[in-house]
N, C-alpha and C positions, 0 to 999 in steps of 0.2 A: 973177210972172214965171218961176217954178222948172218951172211946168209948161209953159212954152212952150221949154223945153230939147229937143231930139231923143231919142227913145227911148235910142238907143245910148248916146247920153252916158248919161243915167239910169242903164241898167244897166253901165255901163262905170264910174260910181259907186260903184254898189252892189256891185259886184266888188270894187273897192279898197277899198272900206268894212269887206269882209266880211273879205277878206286883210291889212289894218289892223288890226284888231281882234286876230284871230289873231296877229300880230305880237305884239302889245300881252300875249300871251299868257291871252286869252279862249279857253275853249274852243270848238271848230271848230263845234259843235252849236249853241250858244248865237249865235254870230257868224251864219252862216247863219239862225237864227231873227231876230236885230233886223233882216238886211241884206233879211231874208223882206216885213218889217213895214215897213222902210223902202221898198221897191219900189209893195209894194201902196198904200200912204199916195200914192207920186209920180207913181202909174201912175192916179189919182183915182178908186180905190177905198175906198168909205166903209171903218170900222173893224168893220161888221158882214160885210160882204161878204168882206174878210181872214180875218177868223172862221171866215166859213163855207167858205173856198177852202181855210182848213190842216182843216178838220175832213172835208173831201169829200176831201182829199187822204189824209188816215191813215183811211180807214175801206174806200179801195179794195182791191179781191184783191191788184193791183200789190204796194203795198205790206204787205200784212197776209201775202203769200207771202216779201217779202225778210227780215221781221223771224225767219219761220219758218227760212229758210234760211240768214242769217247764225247767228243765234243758233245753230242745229246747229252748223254751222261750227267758231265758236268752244269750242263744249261740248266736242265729240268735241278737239279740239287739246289743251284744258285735262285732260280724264281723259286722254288717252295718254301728256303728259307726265309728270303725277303717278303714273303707272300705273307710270312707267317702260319704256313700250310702246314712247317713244321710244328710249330705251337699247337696248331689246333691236335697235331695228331698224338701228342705226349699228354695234353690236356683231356684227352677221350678216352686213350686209356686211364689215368690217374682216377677217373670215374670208374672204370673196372675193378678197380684192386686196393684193399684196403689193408695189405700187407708188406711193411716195409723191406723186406726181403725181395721180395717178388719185386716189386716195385721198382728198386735199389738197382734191380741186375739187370732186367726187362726194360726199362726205358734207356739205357744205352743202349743196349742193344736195336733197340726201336732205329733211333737214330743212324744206325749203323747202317740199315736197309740202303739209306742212300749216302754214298762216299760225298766226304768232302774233306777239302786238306785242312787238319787241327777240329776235323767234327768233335771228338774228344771234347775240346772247351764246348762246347753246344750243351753237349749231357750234363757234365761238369755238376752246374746248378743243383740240376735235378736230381743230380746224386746225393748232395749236402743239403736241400730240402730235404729227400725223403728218411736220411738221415739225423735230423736235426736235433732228436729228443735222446740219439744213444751215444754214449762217450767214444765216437771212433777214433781211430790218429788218423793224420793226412795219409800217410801209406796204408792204413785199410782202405779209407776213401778213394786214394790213386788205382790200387789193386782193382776194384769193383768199378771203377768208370772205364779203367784202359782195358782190361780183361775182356768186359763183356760188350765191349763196343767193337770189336774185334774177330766174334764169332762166325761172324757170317763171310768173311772174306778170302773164304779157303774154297765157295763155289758159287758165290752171288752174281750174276750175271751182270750187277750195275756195277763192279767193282773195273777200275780199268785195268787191274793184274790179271783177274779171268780172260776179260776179254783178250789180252795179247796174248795170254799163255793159249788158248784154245787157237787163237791164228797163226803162232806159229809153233803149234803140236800137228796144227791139221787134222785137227777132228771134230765128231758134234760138239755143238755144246750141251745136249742133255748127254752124253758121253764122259764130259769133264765131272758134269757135276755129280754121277751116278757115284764116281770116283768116288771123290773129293768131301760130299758130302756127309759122311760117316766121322768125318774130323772134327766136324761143326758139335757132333753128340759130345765125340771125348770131352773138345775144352768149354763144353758146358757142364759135364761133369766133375771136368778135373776142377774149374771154377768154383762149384757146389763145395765141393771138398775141401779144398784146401782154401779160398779165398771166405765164402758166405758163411761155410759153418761154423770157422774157429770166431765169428762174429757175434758176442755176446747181447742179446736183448731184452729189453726188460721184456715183462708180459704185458699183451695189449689186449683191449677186448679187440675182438676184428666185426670190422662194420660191413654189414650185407649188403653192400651197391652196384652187385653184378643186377645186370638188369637186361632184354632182349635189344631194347631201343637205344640201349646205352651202345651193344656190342652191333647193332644196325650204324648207329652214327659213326663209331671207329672205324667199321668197315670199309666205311665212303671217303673219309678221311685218308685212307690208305691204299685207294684205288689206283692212283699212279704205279705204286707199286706193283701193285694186285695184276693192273693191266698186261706189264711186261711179261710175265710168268705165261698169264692164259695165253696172252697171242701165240708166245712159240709153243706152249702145248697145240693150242689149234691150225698154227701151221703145220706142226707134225702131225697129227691128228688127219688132216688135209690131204697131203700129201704123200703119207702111207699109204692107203687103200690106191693112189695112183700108179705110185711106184710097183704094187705088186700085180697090177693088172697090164704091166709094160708100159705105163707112159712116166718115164724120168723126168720131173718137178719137182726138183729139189734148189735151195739157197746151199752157198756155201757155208761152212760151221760159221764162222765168225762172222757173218751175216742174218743170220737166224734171228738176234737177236733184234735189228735196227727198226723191222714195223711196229713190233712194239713200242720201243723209243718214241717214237715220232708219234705215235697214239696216245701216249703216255702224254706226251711235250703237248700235244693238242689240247687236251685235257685238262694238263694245270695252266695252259693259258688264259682256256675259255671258264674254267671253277673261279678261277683268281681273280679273275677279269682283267689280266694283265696289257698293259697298250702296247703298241708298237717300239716305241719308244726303251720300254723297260728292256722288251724281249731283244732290240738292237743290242741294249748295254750288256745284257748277257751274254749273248751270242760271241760277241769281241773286250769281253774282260781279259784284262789283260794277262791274269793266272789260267783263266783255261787256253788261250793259243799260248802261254810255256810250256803246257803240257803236249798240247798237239806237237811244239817242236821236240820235245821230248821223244815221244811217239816215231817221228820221221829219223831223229835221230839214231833208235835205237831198228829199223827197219835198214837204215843205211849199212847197220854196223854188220846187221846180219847177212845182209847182201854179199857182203865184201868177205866174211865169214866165207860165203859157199863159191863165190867165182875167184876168191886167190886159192881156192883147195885146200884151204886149212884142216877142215874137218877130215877131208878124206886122206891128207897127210898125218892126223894126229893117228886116227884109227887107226893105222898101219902101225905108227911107232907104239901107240900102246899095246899093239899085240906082238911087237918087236922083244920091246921092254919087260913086258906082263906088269905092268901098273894097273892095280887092280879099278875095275871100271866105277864101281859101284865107291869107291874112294872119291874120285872126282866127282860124282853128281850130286854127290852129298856134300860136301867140303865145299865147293865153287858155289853153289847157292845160300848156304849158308854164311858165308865170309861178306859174300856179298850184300845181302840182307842186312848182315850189322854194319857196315859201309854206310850203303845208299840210305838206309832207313825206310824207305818208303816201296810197295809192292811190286807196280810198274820198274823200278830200280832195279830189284833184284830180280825179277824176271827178264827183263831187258835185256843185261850185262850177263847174268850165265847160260840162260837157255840156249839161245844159238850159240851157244861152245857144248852144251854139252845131250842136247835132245840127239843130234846123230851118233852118240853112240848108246843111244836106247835100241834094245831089241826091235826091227824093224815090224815083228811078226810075231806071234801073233798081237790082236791090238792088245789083249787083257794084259800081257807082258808089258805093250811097250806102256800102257797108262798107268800100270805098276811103280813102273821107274820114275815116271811123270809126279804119278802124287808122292813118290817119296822126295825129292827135287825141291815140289815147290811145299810140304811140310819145313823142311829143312833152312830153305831161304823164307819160308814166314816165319818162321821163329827167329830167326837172325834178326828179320825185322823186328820182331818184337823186343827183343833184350839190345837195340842199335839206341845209343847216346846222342843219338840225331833223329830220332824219330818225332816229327811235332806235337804229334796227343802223345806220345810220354809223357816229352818235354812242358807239355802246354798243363799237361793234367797235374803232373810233379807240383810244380809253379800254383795251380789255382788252389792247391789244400796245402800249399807250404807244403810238401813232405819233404825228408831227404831222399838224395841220390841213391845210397846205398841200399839203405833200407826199403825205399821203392822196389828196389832189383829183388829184394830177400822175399817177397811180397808175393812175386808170381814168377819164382824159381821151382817152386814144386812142381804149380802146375804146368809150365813151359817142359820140365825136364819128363813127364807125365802124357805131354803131348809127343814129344821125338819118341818118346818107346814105346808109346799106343802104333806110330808109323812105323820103325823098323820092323814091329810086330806081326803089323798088315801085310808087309812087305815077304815079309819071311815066308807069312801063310799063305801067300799067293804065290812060292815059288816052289810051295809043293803042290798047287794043284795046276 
């Protein structure tokens, strides 16, 4: 009788199966692998044909290019920290800027350029430094590290929630981020407002130490970064004028990014002067290949996703039903996010349930749907009880739980109807 259930229930299931688990405190790899296996078992697929959907699934470019490009990622974050690469580059701005404000909200963010799991604690310091002479409470101080450390991962190209979401939306990536990008303004505004200004200061004189050679040195300082960006502007750049004179040279989206990587990885090896030796221990730390398994796990799920006909079974019944579409893409991403905690997480476990029933056509529609999606599952992550810079940040200023949350509730609820907003307004034009 279990298979004469509705699709949707099924995998509406094996959603709560997979985010149980994880509760449960199973790792997020591991739970999307049973919830993999559980799917394909209820979608009456033999136990050979699962087999061969997770092995057709990890053996695709798709994914054998995200393992390439996380895995950079993670690499290059790990040597600059140990490098102290990061140091120098929070050190070169603090030369720029002789206001505690600015100062306060800009070097997490700094930090933020490149992921790392609890980067949070990094800024941390730097926050209660620049802080040090005005009466804050730990929940101003948690607000202003975890807020603005957080800006950029709605269209950053080193984040590895971009990079999955753009591989498996199948589009560019300057595409994504054309979206995406306008989110990063709001929760720096909403931030402004409700986090920085109710911030009382005394008056300071402000010390003049902007300087040319100062902002020449920060620049160099932050050239890894800098790298990624130009290469795929210049690969686009490249490959445009080719495209329209008839010769097709193009990377896939989710590839776009990886010469970079790799120029980037170049570069903080030979600045650093890092040995062989280091660059082994990074390569095969043992947090970045959990992520990678992460990664194949969540490519498994999706596989099994589109060859037991989940998707093309739900469509049907939601147009059976009339369960409103834009209910589920909002709701599923979100729920997930405060789940998983973490970005990869919540892109993972909702997307492939619910990108197919995004408007197939045109693209500005279907990326419509997209950035409301993963708005919705970022904020989830953001207000998730499991997220480790909350948690990590909560913890280094003593704040409370509660009041943590009361913190950056405006600006969260500030961010959701800046998106439904955009949404609305792109569905009248």
């Amino acid at each position: 009788m279990l298979t004469t259930i509705p699709a949707l229930i099924k995998v509406l299931g094996v959603f709560g199966l997979i985010l149980l688990l994880n509760r449960l405190r199973l790792g997020l790899s591991l739970c999307l692998i049973i919830g993999s296996l559980v799917l394909g078992l209820w979608m009456k697929l033999g136990p050979g044909q699962v087999f061969g959907s997770a092995l057709h699934s990890l053996s695709q470019l798709q994914t054998i290019s995200l393992f390439l490009i996380v895995g950079s990622i993670l690499v290059i974050s790990r040597l600059m920290k140990e490098s102290r690469h990061m140091d120098r580059i929070v050190e070169r701005f603090a030369g720029l800027s002789g206001d505690e404000r600015t100062a306060g909200s800009v070097l997490p963010a700094l930090i933020g350029l490149l992921p790392m799991p609890g980067g949070a604690l990094f800024s941390a310091p730097m926050v209660e430094t620049t802080f040090n002479k005005c009466a804050l409470t730990g929940e101003q101080q948690t607000a202003v590290n975890y807020w603005f450390r957080h800006i950029w991962e709605y269209w950053w190209p080193l984040y590895p929630a971009v990079v999955l979401a753009v591989a498996l939306l199948k589009v560019e990536t300057w595409q994504f981020i054309a979206v995406m990008m306008p989110m990063t303004l709001v929760m720096i505004v909403a931030g402004v407002v409700f986090i920085l200004k109710p911030i009382q200061l005394q008056p300071v004189q402000r010390k003049e130490v902007f300087s040319s050679s100062g902002l020449k040195t920060f620049l160099w300082e932050i050239m890894p970064i800098l790298i990624v960006v130009m290469v795929i502007i210049l690969l686009e750049g490249l490959t445009a004028p080719l495209n329209w004179a008839g010769i097709n040279i193009s990377l896939p989206g989710v590839l776009s990014i990886l010469p970079g990587l790799l120029v980037s990885l170049i570069w903080v090896v030979v600045v650093n002067r890092i040995s062989l030796r280091q660059l082994a221990a990074a390569v095969f730390d043992r947090g970045i290949l959990s992520i990678l398994l992460l990664v194949a796990a969540i490519m498994i799920f999706q596989g099994l996703m589109k060859d037991s006909r989940a998707v093309v079974d739900i469509r049907t019944e939601l147009m059976a039903y009339r369960i409103p579409i834009l209910l589920v893409v909002v709701i599923m991403p979100f729920l997930s996010g405060i789940i998983t905690g973490i970005g990869i997480g919540f892109v993972g476990t909702s997307f492939p349930l619910i990108i197919p029933l995004f408007p197939a056509s045109p693209l500005f529609d279907f990326l419509s749907y997209a950035a409301l999606a993963y708005v919705f599952g970022f904020m989830g992550m953001m207000l998730s009880p499991v997220h480790l810079c909350f948690l990590v940040t909560k913890d280094y200023f003593k704040a409370g739980l509660i009041d943590s949350y009361r913190s950056i509730l405006k600006p969260l609820l500030t961010v959701m109807i800046a998106a439904g907003a955009f949404f609305l307004i792109s569905r009248v034009f």
